[in-house]
TIROGU-767228 format. One record per residue: x, y, z of N, C-alpha, C in turn. Coordinates in nm, 3 decimals, decimal comma. Layout:
<nodes>
{nx->X | ny->Y | nz->Z | cax->X | cay->Y | caz->Z | cx->X | cy->Y | cz->Z} .
...
</nodes>
This chain:
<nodes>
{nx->-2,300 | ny->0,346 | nz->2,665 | cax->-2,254 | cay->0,208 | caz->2,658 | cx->-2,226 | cy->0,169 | cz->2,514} .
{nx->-2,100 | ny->0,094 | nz->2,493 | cax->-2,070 | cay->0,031 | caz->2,382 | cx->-2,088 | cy->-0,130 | cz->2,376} .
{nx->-2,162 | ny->-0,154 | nz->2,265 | cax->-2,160 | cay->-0,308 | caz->2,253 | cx->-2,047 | cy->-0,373 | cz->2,211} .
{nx->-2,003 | ny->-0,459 | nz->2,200 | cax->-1,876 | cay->-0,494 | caz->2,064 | cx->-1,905 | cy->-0,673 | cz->2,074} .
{nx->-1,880 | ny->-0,715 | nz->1,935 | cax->-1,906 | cay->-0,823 | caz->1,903 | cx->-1,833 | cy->-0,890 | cz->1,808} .
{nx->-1,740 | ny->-0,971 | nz->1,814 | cax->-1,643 | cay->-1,023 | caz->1,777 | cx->-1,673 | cy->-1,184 | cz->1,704} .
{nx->-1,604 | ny->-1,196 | nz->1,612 | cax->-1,638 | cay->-1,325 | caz->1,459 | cx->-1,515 | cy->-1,335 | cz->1,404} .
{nx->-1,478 | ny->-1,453 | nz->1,386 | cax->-1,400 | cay->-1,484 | caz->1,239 | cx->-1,315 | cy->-1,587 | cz->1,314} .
{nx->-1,284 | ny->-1,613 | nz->1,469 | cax->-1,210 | cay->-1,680 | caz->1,513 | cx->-1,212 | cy->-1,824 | cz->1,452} .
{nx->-1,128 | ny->-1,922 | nz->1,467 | cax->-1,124 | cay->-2,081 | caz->1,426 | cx->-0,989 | cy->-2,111 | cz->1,442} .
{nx->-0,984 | ny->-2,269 | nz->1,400 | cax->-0,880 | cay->-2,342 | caz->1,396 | cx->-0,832 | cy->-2,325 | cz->1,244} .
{nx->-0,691 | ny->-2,311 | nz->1,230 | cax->-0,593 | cay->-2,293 | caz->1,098 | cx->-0,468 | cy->-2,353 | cz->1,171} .
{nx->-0,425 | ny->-2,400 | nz->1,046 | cax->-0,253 | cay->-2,414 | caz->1,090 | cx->-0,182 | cy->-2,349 | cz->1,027} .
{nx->-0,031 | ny->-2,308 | nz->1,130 | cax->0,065 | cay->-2,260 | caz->1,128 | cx->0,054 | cy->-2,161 | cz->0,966} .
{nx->0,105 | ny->-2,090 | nz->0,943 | cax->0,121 | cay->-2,034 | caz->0,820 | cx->-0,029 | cy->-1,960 | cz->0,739} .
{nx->-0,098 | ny->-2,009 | nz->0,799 | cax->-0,241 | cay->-1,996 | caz->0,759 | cx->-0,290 | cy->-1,842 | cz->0,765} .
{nx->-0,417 | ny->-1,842 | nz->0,770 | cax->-0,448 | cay->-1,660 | caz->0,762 | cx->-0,603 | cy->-1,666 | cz->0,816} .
{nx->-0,643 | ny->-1,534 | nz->0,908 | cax->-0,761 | cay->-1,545 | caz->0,920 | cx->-0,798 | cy->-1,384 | cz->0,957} .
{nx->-0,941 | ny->-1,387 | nz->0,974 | cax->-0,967 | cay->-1,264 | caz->0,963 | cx->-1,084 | cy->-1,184 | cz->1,069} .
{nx->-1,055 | ny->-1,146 | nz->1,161 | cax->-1,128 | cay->-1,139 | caz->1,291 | cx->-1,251 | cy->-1,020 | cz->1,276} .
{nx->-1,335 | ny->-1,016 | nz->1,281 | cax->-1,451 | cay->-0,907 | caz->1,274 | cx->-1,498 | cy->-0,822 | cz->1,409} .
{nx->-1,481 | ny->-0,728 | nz->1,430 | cax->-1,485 | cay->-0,673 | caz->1,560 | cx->-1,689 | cy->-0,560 | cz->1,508} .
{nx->-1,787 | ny->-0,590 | nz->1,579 | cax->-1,929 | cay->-0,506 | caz->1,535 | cx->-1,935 | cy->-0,449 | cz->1,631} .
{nx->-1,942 | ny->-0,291 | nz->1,645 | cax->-1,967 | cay->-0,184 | caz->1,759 | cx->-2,131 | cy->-0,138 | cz->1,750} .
{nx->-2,181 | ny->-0,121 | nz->1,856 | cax->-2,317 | cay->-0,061 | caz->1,794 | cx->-2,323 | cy->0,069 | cz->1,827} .
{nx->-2,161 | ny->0,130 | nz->1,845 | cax->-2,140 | cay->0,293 | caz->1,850 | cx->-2,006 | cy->0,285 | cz->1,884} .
{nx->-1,945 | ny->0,417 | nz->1,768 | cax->-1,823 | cay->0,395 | caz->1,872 | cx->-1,787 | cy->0,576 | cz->1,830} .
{nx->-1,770 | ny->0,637 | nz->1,975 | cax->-1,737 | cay->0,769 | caz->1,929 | cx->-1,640 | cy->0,806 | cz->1,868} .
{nx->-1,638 | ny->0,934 | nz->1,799 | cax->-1,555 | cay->0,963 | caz->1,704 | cx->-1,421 | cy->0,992 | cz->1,710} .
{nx->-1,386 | ny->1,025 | nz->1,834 | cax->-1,224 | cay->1,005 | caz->1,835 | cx->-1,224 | cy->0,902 | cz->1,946} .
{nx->-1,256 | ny->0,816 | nz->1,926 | cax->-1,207 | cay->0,653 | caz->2,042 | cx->-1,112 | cy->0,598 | cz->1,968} .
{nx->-1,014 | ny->0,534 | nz->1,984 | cax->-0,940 | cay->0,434 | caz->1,957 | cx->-1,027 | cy->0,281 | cz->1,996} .
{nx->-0,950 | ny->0,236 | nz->1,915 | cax->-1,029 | cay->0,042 | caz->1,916 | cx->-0,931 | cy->0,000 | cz->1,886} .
{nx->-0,909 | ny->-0,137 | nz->2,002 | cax->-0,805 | cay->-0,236 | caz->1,986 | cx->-0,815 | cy->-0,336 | cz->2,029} .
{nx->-0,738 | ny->-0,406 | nz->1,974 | cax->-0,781 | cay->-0,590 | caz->1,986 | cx->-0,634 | cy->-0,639 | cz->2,110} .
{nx->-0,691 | ny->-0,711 | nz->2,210 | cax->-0,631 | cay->-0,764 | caz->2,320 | cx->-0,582 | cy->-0,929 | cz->2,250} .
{nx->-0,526 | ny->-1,007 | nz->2,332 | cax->-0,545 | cay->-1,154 | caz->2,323 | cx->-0,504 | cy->-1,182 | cz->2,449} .
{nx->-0,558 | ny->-1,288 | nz->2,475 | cax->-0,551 | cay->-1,414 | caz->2,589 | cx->-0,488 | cy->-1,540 | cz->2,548} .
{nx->-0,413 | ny->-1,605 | nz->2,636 | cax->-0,377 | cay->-1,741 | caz->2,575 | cx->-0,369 | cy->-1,779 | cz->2,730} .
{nx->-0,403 | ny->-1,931 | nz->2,730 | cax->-0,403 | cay->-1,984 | caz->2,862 | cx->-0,276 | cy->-1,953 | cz->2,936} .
{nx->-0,302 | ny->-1,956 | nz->3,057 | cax->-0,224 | cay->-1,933 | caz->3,173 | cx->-0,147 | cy->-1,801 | cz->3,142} .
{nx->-0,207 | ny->-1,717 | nz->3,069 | cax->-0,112 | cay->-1,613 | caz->3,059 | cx->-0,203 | cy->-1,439 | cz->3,103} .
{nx->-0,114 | ny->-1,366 | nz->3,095 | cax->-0,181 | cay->-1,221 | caz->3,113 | cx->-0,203 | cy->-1,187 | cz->2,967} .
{nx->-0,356 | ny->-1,119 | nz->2,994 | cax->-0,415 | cay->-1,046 | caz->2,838 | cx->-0,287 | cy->-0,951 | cz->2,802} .
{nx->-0,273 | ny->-0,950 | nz->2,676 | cax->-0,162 | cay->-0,892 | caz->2,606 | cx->-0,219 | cy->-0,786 | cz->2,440} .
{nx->-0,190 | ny->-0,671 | nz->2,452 | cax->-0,194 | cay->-0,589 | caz->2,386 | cx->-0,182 | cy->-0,614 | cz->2,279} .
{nx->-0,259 | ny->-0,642 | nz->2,160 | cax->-0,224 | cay->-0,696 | caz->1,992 | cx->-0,197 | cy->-0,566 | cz->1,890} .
{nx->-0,308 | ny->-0,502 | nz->1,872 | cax->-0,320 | cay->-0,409 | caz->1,763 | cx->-0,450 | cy->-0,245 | cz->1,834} .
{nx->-0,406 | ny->-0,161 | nz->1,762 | cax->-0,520 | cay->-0,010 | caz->1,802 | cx->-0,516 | cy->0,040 | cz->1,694} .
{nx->-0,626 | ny->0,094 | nz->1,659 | cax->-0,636 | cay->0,215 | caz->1,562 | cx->-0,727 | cy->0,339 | cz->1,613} .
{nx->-0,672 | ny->0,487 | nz->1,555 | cax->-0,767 | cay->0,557 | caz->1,619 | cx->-0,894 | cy->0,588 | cz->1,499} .
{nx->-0,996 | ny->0,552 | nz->1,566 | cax->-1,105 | cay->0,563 | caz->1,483 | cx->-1,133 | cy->0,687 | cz->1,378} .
{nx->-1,062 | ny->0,803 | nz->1,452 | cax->-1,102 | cay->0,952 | caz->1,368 | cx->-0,985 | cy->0,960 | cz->1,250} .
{nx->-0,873 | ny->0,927 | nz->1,286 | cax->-0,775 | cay->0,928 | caz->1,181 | cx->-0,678 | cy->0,816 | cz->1,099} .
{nx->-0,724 | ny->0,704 | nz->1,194 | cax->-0,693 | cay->0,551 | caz->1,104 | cx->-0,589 | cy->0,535 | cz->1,159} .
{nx->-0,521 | ny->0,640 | nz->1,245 | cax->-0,363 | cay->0,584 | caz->1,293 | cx->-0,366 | cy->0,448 | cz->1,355} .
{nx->-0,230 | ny->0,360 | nz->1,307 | cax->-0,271 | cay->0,229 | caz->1,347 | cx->-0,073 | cy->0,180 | cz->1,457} .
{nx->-0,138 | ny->0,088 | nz->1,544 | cax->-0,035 | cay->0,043 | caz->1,599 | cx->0,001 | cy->-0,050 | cz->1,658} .
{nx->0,094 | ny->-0,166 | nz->1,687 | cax->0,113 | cay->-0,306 | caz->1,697 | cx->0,203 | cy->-0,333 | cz->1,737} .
{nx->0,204 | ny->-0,462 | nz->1,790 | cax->0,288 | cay->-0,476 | caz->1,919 | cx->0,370 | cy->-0,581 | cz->1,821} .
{nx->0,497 | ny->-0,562 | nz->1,901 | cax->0,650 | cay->-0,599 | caz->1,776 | cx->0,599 | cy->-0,758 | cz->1,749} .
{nx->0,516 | ny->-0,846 | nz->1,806 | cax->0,534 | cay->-0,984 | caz->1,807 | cx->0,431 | cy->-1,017 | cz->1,674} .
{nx->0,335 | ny->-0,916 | nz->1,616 | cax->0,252 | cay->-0,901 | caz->1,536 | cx->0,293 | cy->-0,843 | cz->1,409} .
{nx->0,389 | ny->-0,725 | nz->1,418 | cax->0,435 | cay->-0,636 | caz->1,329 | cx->0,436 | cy->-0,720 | cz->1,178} .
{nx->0,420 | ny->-0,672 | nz->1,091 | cax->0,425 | cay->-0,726 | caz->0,954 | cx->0,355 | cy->-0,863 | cz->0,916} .
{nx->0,322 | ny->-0,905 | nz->1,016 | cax->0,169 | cay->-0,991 | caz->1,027 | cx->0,036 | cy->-0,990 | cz->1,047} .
{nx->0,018 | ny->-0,895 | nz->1,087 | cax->-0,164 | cay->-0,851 | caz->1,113 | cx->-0,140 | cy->-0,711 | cz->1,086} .
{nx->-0,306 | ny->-0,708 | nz->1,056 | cax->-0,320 | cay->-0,538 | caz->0,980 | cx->-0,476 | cy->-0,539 | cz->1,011} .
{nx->-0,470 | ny->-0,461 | nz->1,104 | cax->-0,570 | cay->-0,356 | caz->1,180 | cx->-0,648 | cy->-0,303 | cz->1,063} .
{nx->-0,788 | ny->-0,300 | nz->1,058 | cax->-0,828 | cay->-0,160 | caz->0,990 | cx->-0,986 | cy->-0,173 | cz->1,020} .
{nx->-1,017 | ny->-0,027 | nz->0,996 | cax->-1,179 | cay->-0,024 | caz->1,050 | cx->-1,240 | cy->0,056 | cz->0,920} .
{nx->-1,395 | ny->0,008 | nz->0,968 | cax->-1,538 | cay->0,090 | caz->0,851 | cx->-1,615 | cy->0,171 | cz->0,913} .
{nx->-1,534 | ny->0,309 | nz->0,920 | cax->-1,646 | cay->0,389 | caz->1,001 | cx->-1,805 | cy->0,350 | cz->1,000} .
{nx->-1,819 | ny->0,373 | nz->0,877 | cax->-1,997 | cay->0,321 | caz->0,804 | cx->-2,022 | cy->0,229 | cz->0,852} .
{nx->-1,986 | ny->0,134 | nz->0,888 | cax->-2,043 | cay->-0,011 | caz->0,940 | cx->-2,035 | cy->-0,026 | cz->1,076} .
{nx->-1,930 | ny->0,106 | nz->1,177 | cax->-1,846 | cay->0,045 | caz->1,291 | cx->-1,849 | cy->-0,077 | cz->1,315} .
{nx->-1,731 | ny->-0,117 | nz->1,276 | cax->-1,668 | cay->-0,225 | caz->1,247 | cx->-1,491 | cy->-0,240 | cz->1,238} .
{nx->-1,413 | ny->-0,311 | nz->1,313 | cax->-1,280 | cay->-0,326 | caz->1,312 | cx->-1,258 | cy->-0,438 | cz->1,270} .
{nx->-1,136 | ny->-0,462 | nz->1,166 | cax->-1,138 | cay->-0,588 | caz->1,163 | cx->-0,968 | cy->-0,601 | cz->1,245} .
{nx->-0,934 | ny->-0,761 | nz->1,205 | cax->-0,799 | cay->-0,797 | caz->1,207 | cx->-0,783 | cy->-0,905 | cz->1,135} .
{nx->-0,656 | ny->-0,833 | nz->1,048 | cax->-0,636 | cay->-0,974 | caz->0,900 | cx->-0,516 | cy->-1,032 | cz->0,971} .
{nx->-0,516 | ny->-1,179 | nz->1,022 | cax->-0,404 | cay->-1,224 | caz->1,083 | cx->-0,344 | cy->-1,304 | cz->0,956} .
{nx->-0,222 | ny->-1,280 | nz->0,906 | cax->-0,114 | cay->-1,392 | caz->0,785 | cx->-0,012 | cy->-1,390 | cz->0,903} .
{nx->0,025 | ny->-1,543 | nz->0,806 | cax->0,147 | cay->-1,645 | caz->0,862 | cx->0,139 | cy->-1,650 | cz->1,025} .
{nx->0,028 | ny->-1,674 | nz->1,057 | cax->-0,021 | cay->-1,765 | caz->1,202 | cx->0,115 | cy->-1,830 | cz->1,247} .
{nx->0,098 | ny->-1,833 | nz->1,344 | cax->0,213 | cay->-1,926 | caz->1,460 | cx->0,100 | cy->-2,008 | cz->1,540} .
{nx->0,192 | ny->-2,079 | nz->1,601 | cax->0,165 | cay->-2,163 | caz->1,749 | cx->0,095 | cy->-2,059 | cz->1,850} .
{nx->0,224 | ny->-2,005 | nz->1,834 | cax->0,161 | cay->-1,889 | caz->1,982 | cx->0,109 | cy->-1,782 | cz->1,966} .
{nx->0,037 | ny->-1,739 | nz->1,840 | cax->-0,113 | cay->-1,674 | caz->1,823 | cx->-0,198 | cy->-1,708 | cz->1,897} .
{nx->-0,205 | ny->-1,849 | nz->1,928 | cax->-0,371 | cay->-1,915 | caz->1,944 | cx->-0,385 | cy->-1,836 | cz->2,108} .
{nx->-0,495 | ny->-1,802 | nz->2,125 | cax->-0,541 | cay->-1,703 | caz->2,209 | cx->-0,677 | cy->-1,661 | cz->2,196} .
{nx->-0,713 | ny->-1,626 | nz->2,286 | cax->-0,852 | cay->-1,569 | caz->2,273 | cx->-0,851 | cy->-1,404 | cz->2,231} .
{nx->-0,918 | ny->-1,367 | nz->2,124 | cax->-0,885 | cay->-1,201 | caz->2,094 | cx->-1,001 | cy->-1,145 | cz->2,122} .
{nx->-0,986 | ny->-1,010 | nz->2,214 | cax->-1,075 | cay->-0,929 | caz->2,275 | cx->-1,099 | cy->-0,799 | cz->2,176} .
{nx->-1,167 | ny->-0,734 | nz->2,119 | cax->-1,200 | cay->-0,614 | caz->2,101 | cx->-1,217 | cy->-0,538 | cz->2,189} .
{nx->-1,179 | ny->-0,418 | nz->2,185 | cax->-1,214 | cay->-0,295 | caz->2,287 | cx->-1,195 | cy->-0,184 | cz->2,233} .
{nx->-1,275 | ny->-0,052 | nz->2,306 | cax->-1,281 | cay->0,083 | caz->2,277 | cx->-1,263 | cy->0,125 | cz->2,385} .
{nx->-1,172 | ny->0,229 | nz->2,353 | cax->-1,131 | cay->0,351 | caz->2,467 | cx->-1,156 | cy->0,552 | cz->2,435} .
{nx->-1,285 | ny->0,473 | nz->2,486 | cax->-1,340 | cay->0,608 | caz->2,446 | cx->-1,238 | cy->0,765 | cz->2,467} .
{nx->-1,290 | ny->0,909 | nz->2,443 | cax->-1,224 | cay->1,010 | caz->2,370 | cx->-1,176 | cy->1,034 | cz->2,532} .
{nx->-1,103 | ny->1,051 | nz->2,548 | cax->-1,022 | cay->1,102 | caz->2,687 | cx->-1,004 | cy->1,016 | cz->2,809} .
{nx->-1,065 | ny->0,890 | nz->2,769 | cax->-1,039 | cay->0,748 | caz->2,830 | cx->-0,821 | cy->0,720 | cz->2,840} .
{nx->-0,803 | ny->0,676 | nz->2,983 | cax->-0,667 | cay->0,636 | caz->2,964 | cx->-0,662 | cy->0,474 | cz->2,941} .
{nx->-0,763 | ny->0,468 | nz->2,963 | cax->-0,795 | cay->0,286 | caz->2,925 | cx->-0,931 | cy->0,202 | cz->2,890} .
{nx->-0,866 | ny->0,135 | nz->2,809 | cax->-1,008 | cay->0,060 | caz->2,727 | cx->-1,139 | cy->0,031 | cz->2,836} .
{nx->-1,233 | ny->0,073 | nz->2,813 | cax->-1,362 | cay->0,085 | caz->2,867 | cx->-1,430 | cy->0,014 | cz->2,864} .
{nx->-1,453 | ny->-0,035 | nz->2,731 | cax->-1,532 | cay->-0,150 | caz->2,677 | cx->-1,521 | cy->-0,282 | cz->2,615} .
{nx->-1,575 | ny->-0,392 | nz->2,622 | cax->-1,491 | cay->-0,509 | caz->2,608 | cx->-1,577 | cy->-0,611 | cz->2,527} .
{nx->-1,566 | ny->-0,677 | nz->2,401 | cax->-1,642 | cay->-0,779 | caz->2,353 | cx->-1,601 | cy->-0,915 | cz->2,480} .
{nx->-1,676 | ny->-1,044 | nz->2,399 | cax->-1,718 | cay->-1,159 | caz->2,473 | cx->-1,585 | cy->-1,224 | cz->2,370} .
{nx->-1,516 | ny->-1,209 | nz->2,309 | cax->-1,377 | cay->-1,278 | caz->2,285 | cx->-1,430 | cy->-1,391 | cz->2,154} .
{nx->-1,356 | ny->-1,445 | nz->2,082 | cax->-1,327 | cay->-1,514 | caz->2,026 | cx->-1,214 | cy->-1,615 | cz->2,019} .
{nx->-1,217 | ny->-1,716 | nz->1,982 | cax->-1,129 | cay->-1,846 | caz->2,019 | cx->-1,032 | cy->-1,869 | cz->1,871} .
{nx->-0,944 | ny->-1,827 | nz->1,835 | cax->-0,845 | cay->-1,842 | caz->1,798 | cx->-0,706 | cy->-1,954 | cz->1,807} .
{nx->-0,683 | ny->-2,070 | nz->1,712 | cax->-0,610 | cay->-2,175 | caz->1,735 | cx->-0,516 | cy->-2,199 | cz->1,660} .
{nx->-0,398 | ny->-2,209 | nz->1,655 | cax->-0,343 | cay->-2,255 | caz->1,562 | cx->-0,237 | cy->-2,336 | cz->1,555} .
{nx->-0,252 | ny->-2,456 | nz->1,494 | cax->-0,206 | cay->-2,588 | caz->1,535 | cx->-0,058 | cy->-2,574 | cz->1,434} .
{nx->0,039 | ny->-2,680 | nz->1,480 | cax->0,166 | cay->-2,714 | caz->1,404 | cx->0,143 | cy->-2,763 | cz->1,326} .
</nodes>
């Protein structure tokens, strides 16, 4: 079992920047970890992954050149640095791990609340 525990969420406006903390209390060595989001009335949507053993990182076009994925083996720990926030960021962001031969994320933090006003 993986724990995951997620921090940094809040209210910012538009243009703003924030920085999401993802705490594993294990995460095996070739798992990938990636951050989901939620926004009301909508389907959870795929944000950012990295693979834990080699740092490869990857992001979904609506994020691209705005958030940057990166993890601390030593700490297991993922973060996400969100710049130039929108409206339609605000969402709830999930952490998850998909463990080594997993076709899908396994494990799931308790989310964080993410807002960002005009």
């Amino acid at each position: 079992q993986v724990q995951l525990v997620e921090s940094g969420g809040g209210l910012v406006q538009a243009g703003g920047s924030l920085r999401l903390s993802c705490a594993a209390s294990s995460v095996p060595f070739s798992s990938y970890m990636g951050w989901f989001r939620q926004a009301p009335g909508k389907e959870r949507e795929f944000v950012s992954q990295i693979s834990w053993r080699s740092g490869i990182t990857f992001y979904a076009d609506s994020v691209v050149g705005r958030f940057t994925i990166s993890r601390d083996n030593a700490e297991n720990t993922m973060y996400l640095q969100m710049n130039s926030l929108k409206p339609e960021d605000t969402a709830v962001y999930y952490c998850a791990v998909r463990p080594p031969g997993a076709s899908e994320y396994a494990y799931w933090g308790q989310g964080t609340q993410v807002t960002v006003s005009s």
